[in-house]
C-alpha positions as CSV (number, residue, x, y, z in Angstrom):
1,X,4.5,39.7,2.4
2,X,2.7,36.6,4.1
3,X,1.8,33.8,1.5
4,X,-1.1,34.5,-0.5
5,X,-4.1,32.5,-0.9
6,X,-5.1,31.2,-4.3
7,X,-8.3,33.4,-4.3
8,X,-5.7,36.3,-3.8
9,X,-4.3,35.2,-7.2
10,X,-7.5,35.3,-9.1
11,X,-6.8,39.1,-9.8
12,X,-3.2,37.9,-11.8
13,X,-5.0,35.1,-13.6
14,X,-7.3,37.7,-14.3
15,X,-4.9,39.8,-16.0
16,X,-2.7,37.1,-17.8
17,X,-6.5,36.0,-19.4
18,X,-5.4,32.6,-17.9
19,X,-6.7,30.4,-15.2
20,X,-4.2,27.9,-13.6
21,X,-5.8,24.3,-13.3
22,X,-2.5,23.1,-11.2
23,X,-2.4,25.9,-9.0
24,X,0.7,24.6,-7.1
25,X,2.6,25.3,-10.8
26,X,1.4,29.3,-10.2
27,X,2.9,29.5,-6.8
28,X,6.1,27.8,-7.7
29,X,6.7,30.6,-11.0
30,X,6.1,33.1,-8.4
31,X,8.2,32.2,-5.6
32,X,11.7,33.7,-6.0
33,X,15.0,31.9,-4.7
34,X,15.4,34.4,-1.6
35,X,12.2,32.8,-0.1
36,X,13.6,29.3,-0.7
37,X,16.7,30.1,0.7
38,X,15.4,32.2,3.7
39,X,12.4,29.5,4.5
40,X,13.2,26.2,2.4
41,X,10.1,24.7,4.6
42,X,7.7,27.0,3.7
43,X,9.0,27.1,-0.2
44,X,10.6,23.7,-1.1
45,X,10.4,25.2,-5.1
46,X,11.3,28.6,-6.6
47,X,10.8,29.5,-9.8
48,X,14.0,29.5,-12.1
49,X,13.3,26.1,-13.8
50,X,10.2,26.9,-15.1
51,X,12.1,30.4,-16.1
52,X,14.6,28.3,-17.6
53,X,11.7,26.6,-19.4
54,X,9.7,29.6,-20.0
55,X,12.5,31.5,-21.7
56,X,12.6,28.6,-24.4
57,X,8.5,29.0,-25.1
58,X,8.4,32.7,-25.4
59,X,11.2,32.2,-27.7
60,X,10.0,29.5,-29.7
61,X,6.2,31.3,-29.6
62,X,7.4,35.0,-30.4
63,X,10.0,33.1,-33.5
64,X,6.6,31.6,-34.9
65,X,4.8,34.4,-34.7
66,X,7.5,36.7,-36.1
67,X,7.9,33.9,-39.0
68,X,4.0,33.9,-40.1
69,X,3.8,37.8,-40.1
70,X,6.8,39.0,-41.7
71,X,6.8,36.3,-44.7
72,X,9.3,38.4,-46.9
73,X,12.0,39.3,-44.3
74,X,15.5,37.7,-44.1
75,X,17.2,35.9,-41.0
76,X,18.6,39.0,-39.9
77,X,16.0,41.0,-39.5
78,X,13.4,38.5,-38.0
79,X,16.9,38.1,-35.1
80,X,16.2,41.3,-34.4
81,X,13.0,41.9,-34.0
82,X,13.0,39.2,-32.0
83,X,15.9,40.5,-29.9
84,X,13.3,43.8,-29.4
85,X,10.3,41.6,-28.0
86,X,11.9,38.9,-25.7
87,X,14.3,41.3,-24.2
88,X,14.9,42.1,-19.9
89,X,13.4,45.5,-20.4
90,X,9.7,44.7,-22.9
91,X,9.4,41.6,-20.3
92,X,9.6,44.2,-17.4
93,X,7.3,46.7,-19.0
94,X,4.4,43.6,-19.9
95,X,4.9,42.4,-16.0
96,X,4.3,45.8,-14.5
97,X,1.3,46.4,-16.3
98,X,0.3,43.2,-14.7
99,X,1.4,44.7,-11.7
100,X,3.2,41.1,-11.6
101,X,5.7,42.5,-8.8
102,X,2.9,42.6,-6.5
103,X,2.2,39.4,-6.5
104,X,5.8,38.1,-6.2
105,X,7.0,35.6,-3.0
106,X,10.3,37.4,-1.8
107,X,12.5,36.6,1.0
108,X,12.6,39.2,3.7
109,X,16.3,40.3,2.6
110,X,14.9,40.9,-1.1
111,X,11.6,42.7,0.1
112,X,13.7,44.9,1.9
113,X,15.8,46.1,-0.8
114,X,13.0,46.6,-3.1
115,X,13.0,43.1,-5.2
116,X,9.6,43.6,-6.5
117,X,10.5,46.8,-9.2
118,X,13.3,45.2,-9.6
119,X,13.2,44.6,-13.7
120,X,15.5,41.1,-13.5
121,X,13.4,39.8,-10.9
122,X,9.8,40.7,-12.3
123,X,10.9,39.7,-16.0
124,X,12.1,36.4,-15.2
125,X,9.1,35.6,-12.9
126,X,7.1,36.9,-16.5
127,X,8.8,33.9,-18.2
128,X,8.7,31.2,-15.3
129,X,5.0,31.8,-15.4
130,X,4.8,31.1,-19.1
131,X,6.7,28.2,-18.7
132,X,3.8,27.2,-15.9
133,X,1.3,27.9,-18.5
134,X,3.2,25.7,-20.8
135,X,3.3,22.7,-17.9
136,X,-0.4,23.6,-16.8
137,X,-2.0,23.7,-20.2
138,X,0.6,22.7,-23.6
139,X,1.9,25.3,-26.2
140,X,-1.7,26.3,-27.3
141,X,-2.5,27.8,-24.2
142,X,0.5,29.4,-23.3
143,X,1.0,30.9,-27.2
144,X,-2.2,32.3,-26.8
145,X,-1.8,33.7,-23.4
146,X,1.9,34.9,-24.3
147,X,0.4,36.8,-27.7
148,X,-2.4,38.6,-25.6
149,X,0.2,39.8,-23.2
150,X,2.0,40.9,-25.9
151,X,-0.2,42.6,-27.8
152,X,0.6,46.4,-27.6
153,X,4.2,45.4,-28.0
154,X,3.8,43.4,-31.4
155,X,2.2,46.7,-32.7
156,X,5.3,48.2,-32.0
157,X,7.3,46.1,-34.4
158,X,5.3,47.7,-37.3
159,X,6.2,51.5,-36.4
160,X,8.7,53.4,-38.3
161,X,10.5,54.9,-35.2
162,X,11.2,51.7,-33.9
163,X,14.8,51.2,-34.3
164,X,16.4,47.5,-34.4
165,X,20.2,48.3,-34.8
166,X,20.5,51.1,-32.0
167,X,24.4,50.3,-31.8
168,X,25.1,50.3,-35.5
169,X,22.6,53.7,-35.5
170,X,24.6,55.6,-33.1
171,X,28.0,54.6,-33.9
172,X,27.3,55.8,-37.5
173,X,25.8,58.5,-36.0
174,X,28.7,59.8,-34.1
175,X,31.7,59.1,-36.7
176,X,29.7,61.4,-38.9
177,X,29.7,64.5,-36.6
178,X,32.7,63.5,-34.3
179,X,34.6,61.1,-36.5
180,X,35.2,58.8,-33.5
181,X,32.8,56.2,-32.0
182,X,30.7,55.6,-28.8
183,X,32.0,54.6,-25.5
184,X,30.2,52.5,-23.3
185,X,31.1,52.1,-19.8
186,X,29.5,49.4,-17.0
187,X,28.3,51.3,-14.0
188,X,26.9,48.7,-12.4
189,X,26.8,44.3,-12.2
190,X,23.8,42.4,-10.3
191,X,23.3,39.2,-9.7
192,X,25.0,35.7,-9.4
193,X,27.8,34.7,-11.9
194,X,26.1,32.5,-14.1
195,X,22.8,35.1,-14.3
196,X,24.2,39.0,-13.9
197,X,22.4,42.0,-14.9
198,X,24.8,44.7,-16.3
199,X,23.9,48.3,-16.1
200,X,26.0,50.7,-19.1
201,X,26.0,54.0,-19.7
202,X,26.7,55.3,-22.9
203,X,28.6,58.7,-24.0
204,X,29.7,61.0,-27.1
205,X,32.4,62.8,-27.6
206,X,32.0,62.7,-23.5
207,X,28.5,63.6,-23.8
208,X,26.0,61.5,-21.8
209,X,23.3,60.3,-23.8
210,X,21.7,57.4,-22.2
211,X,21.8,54.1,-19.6
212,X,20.9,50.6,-20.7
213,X,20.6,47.5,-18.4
214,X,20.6,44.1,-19.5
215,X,21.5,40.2,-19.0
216,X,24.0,40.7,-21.0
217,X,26.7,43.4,-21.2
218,X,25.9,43.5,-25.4
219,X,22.2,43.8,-24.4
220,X,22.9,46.8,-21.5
221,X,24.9,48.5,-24.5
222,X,21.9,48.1,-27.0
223,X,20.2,49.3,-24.5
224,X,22.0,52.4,-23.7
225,X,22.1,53.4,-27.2
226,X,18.8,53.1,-27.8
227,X,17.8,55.1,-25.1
228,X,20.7,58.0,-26.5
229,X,19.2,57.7,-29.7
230,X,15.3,58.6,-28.3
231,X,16.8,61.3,-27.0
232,X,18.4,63.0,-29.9
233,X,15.5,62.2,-31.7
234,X,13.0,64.1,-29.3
235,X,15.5,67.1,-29.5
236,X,16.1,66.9,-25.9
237,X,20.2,66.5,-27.1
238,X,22.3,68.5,-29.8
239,X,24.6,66.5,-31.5
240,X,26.7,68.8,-33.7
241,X,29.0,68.2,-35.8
242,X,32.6,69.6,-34.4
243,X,34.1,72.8,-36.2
């Protein structure tokens, strides 16, 4: 994808509700390493320090936010509902209604092998470009941009079927009608060392219920079981309980 021009990203600013005063601060959040690494000339920055830093304001502006709206709920439970919003999967589902991936500066290697739906790639280029907001424009700016992006998902933290302890849910679920618990298995590792994407699937009683992928391999499990647990509730698997 050649280089685009910053009139091409007028229709991403667009979408974030956000209009980049230091342009060159855009560009770098949306310049992965493979570019860097493949044409260090042409991209002298990529974007993982202002993920680094973007990580920490999405954090900070998703634990306020969670802090002012839920006034009577414990430690615990404001952990986990902020585990729900700032995790790999939410980020990637937010960035691809932004059609962020289209906008992403890959290295040829990376464009090849389909980098831009990628969910570790488009989610971390999600939080590098907060933490450009942040640089661009101070917390204001980039807590109001982050909790208009946001928006359909923080409705989601009010619903009844969303479920914050899919692990705990599941493995109580199957000692009651199997009297033994889940296993999880990795299927798959991406990434460097330091930053790998896990991929896990999850099964009952040797029943396949669901795959999960995550930076973490707790976070592919939680995952996993959160997706097995959608599907027993649509009805689309019968757990019974063994004769």
């Amino acid at each position: 994808m050649p280089a685009l021009s910053s009139r091409d990203l007028k229709g991403l600013e667009n979408s974030l509700g956000y209009f980049f005063k230091n342009k060159a601060l855009l560009k770098e959040a949306l310049t992965h390493k493979s570019l860097h690494n493949e044409r260090p000339e042409e991209a002298p920055f990529y974007n993982e320090r202002l993920e680094f830093l973007g990580d920490a304001v999405l954090g900070l502006i998703i634990s306020e936010y969670l802090f002012r709206r839920f006034p009577e709920e414990d430690e615990s439970r404001l952990a986990s509902l902020k585990a729900f919003l700032v995790k790999e999967s939410v980020l990637f589902d937010i960035a691809k209604r932004l059609e962020l991936g289209e906008y992403i500066f890959l290295g040829k290697g990376e464009e090849q092998t389909g980098g831009r739906k990628k969910a570790s790639i488009v989610a971390d280029c999600l939080e590098a470009i907060i933490g450009a907001i942040f640089m661009d424009s101070g917390l204001a700016e980039a807590r109001d941009t982050v909790l208009r992006i946001f928006e359909d998902k923080l409705k989601e933290i009010s619903s009844v079927d969303i479920i914050l302890d899919p692990k705990s849910e599941l493995q109580k679920l199957s000692l009651e009608h199997y009297g033994k618990l889940p296993e999880y298995k990795i299927i798959a590792e991406h990434g460097a060392e330091h930053k790998k994407t896990f991929t896990v699937n999850v099964y009952i009683n040797g029943i396949f219920l669901g795959t999960g992928s995550g930076k973490s391999k707790k976070e592919a499990q939680i995952e996993a079981a959160r997706t097995g647990l959608k599907k027993i509730q649509d009805n689309r698997l019968k757990v019974v309980r063994n004769p």
